[in-house]
N, C-alpha and C positions, 0 to 999 in steps of 0.2 A: 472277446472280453475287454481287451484292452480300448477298443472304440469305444464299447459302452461307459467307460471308466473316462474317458475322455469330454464323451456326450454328457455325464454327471456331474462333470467340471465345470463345464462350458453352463449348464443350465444353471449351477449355483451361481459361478460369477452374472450371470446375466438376472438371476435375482436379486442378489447384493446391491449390482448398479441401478435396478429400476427401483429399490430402494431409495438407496441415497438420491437418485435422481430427484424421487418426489420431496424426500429434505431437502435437496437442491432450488427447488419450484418455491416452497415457502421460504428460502432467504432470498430470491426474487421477487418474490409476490409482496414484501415486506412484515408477510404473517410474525415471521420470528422476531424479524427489529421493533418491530410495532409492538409487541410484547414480550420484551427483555424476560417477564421471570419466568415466562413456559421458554424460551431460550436457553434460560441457563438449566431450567428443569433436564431439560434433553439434552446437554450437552456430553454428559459421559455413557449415555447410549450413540449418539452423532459417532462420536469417538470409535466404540464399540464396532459398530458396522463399518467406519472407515482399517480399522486394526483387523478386522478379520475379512475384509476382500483383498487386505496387503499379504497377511498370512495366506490364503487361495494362490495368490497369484505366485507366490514365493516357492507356490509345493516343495515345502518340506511338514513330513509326516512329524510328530511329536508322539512319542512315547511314556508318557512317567509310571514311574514303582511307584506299589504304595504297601504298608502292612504294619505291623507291629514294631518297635524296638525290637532286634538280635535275632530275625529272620533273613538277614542278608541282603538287603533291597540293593545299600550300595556295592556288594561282591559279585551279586547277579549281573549288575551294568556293566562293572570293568573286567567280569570274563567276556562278556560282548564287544568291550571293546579292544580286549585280547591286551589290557593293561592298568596297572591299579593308576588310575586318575582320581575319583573318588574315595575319601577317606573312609578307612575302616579299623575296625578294633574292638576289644572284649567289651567295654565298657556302654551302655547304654547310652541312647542319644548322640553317637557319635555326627550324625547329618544333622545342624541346628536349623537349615533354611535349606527349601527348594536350591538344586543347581541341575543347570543344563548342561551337557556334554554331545557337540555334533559327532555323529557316527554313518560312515558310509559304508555299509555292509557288500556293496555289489552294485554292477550298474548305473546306472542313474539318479538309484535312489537313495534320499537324503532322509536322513533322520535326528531328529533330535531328543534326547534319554534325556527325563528329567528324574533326580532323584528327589524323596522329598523327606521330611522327618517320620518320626513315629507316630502312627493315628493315637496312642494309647501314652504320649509323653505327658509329664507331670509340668504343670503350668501349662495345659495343649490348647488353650481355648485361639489364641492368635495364632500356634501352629496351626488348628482346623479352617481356621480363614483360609490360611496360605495355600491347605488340603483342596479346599473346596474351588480355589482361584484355579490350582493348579488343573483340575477334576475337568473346571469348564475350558481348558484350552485344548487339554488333552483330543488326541486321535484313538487311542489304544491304551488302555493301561492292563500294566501288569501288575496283579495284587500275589505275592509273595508270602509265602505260608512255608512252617517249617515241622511239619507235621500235622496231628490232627486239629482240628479249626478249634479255637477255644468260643466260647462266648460272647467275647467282647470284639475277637476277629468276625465272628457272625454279622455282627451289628454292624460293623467296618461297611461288610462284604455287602449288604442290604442296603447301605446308605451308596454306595458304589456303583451299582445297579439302578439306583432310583435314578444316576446323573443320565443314563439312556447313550453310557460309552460299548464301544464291546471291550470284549474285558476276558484276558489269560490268567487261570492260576496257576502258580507255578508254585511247585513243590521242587522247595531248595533244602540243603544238608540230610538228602538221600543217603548217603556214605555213612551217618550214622544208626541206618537202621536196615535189617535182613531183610532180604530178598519176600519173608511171609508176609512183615509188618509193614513194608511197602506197598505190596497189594490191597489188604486191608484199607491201610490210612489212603491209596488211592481210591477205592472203590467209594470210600468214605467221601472222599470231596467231591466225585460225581457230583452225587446227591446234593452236598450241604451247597455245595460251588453255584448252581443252579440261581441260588436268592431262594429257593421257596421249596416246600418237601412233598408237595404235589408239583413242579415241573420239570420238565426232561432231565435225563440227566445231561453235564457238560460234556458236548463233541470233542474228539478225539484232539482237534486243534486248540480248543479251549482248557486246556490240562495240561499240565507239562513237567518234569521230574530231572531234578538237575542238581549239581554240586557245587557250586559257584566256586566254593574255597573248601576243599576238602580238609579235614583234618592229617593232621601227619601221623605215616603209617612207620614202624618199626621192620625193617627189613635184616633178613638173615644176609649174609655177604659172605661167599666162600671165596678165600686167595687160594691162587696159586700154590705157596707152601704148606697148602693142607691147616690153615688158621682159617676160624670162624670169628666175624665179631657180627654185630647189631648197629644199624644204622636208623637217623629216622630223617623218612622221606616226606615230601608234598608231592600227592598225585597231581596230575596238572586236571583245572576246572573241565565240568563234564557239563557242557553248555550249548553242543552241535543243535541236538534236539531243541533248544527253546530258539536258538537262533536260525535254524533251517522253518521250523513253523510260520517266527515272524517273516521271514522272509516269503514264504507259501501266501501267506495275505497281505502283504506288500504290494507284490507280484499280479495277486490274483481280483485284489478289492482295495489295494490302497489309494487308488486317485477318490472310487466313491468316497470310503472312508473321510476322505478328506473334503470332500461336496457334502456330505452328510454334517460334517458337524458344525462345516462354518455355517451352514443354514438353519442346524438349532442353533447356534448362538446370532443368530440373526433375527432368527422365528422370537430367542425371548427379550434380544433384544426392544424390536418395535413392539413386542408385550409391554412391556413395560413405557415406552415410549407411550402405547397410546392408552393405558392406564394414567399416566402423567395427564396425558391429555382432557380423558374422560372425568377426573376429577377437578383439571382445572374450568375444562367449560360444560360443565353436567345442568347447571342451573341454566346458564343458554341453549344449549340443546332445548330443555326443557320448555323454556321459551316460545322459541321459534315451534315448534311442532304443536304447542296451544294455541296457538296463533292458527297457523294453516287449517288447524283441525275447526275454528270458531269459521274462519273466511270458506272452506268449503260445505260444512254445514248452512250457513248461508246464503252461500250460492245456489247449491239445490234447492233450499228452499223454497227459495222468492224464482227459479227458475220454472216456466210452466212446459217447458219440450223434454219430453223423456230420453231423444237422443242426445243433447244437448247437455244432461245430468251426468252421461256415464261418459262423454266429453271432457267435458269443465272439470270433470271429477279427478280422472284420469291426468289431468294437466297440471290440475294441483300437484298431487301426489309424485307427478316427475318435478314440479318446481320445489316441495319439499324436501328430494332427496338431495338436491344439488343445491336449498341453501344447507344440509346440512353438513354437508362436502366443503361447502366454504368455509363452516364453522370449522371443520377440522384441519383444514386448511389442503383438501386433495383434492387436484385438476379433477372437474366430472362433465365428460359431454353427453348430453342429452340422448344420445345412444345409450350411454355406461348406463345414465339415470334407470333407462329402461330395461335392462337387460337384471341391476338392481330389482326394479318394481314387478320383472315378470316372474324372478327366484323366488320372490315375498310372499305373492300371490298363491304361485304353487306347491311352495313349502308348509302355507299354515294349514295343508291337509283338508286344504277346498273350502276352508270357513270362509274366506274373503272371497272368494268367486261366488261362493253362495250370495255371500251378504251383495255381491255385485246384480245379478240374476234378481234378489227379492226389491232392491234398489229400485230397478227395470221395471216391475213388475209395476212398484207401486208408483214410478213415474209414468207409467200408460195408465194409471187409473188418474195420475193427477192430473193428462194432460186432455184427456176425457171429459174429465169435470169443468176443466177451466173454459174447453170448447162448448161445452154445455150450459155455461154456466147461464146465461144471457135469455137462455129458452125456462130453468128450475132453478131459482132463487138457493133451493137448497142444496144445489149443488158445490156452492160457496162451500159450504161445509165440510164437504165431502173433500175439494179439493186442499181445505186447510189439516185437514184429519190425515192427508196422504204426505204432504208437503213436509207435515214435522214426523211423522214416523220416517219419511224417506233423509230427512237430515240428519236424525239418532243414528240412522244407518251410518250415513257419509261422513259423520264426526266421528262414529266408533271406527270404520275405514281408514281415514289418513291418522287419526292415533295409531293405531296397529302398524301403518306403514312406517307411519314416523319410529314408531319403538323400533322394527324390527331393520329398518334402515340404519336406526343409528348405531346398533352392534354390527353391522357389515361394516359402515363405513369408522368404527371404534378400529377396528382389526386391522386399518391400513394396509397397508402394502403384502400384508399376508394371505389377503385371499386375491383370485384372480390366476389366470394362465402362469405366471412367474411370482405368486405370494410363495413366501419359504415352504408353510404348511404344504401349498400345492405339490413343489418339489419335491419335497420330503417324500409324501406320501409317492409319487412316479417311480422315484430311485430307489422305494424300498419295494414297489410292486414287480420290478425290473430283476431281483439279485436272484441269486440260483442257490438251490435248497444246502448245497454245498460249501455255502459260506459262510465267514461268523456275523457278515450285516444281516443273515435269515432268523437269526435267533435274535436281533436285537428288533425285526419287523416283527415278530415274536414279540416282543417284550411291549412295543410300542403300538400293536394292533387294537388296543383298546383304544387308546389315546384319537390315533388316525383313521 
């Protein structure tokens, strides 16, 4: 397990850098100097992918609380960290901003608890920024509940789940409710815990029941001289359980854990990187792919050899893809080009192989005619009549190719042997049913 945890490291860092590498290429190439404002467009995605292959290389795991006001977020951390660091107290809002706290549990691994404010604080709309910041760096969060889910903790819990983290509920100030109401209110979060009331319930590791700050209990105290008085005591925090768990997926899934997320935040990274891009040069794209589509409709046209059509054709359509690799500014060699052109082909469910085949067809009628022509005057005809139906073809052809190249090469560094997407999808077909990354290939199975 541990190799494999290794191997998921090793494949994220090595997508990270073929990343950047290719942003690397455009500030050589002078793509980006030569156009200062898609530059500065990408420069806090650049950023982005250079801060989380620092974070990979760092492995340290990140953990933050997240829940309501006066469920405990910050009592649950400094029982883990076996000391009150973080502040607490009766009064709401006691956490005004995110704060980290390192914790080293065991071994070699490192972690860092982030606590953060109340999802449900009054003025929260820049706390939900800081929620949401917090949300994308995170490895694990812990969402902290202190009884049964209210409705507005539901919403919390849903928006939680959409970020695609795994994710522990922890059910804290147990100590004020019977051994029955405990059952209950757990059997209860099962269910609610899930995000959805049609999906599984939460695994045994995903649940967890704890007293961070117990309340103080009144104790009986007999002396020696046969005197009774009443004392009131602090049980000490009841936190084994949540802390042997985390520890169990540390242990067991935290290197992937950690390959996992820097690769979605890579994946939405150059999202949005080549959104940037797409919108800056959409009208070029658009361009250049009119153009190739007018010159090889042309070509076959006025061409009278049938083999020569699906040739020429052919050569366009790899010279299309790589000017639009330039447009976007990604190294393409005529290999790539092709290996592009032959996915296109076979993915649009055999229309373009067809439209290739009727192509063919109707270039041995035209190259018939043309040979003929010299003996049947009308066969002039005959070969003008194939020549423009076989161009309608070959313009409908490199448009199609041009569209569906230009969403491949839109997607940048995401698709391919080491695109993030590719990864992602390997490390989540790799984990074992026993784990809490299987319920989040669960969660992301539509998606990938």
């Amino acid at each position: 397990m541990r190799n494999l945890q290794e191997t998921h490291l090793n494949r994220a860092r090595a997508s990270l850098r073929q990343a950047l590498a290719w942003y690397g290429y455009l500030r050589k190439s002078g793509q980006l100097s030569s156009n200062p404002e898609l530059a500065g467009l990408l420069k806090p995605e650049l950023e982005a992918l250079n801060s989380t292959l620092n974070k990979l290389d760092s492995n340290v795991i990140r953990i933050a609380a997240f829940g309501l006001v006066s469920r405990g977020k910050s009592a649950v951390l400094n029982a883990l960290l076996g000391e009150k660091i973080l502040q607490t107290g009766p009064l709401n809002g006691v956490t005004q901003w995110p704060r980290s706290v390192r914790w080293q549990p065991g071994g070699k691994v490192l972690v860092e608890l982030i606590d953060t404010p109340g999802l449900d604080e009054i003025e929260g709309e820049s706390r939900a920024d800081m929620a949401r910041e917090v949300v994308h760096q995170a490895d694990l969060i812990l969402f902290v509940v202190s009884g049964d889910i209210t409705r507005t903790e539901y919403q919390a819990l849903l928006e939680l789940r959409r970020s695609q983290k795994p994710l522990i509920l922890v059910f804290n100030k147990i100590d004020l409710y019977p051994d029955t109401d405990q059952g209950t209110i757990y059997q209860n979060l099962q269910q609610l815990g899930a995000g959805h009331p049609q999906a599984k319930p939460l695994l045994p590791d995903e649940i967890v029941m704890v007293a961070a700050e117990p309340a103080a209990m009144e104790v009986r105290v007999e002396w020696p001289d046969g005197r009774v008085s009443y004392e009131w005591e602090t049980p000490p925090p009841e936190v084994d359980e949540l802390k042997e768990t985390i520890l169990n997926i540390l242990n067991r899934e935290g290197r992937s854990l950690l390959a996992l997320n820097a690769l979605i935040q890579a994946r939405d990274a150059e999202a949005a990187i080549a959104q940037k891009t797409i919108d800056l040069r959409e009208q070029e794209a658009e361009d250049i792919i009119w153009q190739f589509t007018k010159y090889k409709a042309l070509a076959v046209m006025l061409n009278p050899i049938a083999f020569l059509d699906i040739l020429g054709g052919t050569v366009a359509d790899l010279a299309l893809i790589r000017a639009l690799a330039r447009l976007y500014g990604l190294p393409m060699t005529s290999y790539e080009a092709g290996k592009i052109l032959k996915t296109i082909l076979f993915s649009s469910g055999g229309l373009l192989l067809g439209e290739l085949g009727s192509s063919f067809l109707l270039g041995l009628g035209k190259t018939t005619a043309a040979i003929t022509s010299g003996d049947n005057p009308s066969n002039i005809t005959a070969f003008a009549g194939s020549a423009i139906a076989q161009a309608g073809i070959a313009g409908y052809g490199a448009y199609s190719v041009g569209k569906a190249a230009q969403v491949y090469l839109e997607k940048g560094c995401t698709w391919g042997q080491l695109g993030a997407s590719s990864v992602i999808q390997e490390i989540l077909s790799q984990v074992d049913q026993n784990t809490i990354l299987y319920r989040l290939r669960q969660e992301l199975g539509i998606k990938y």
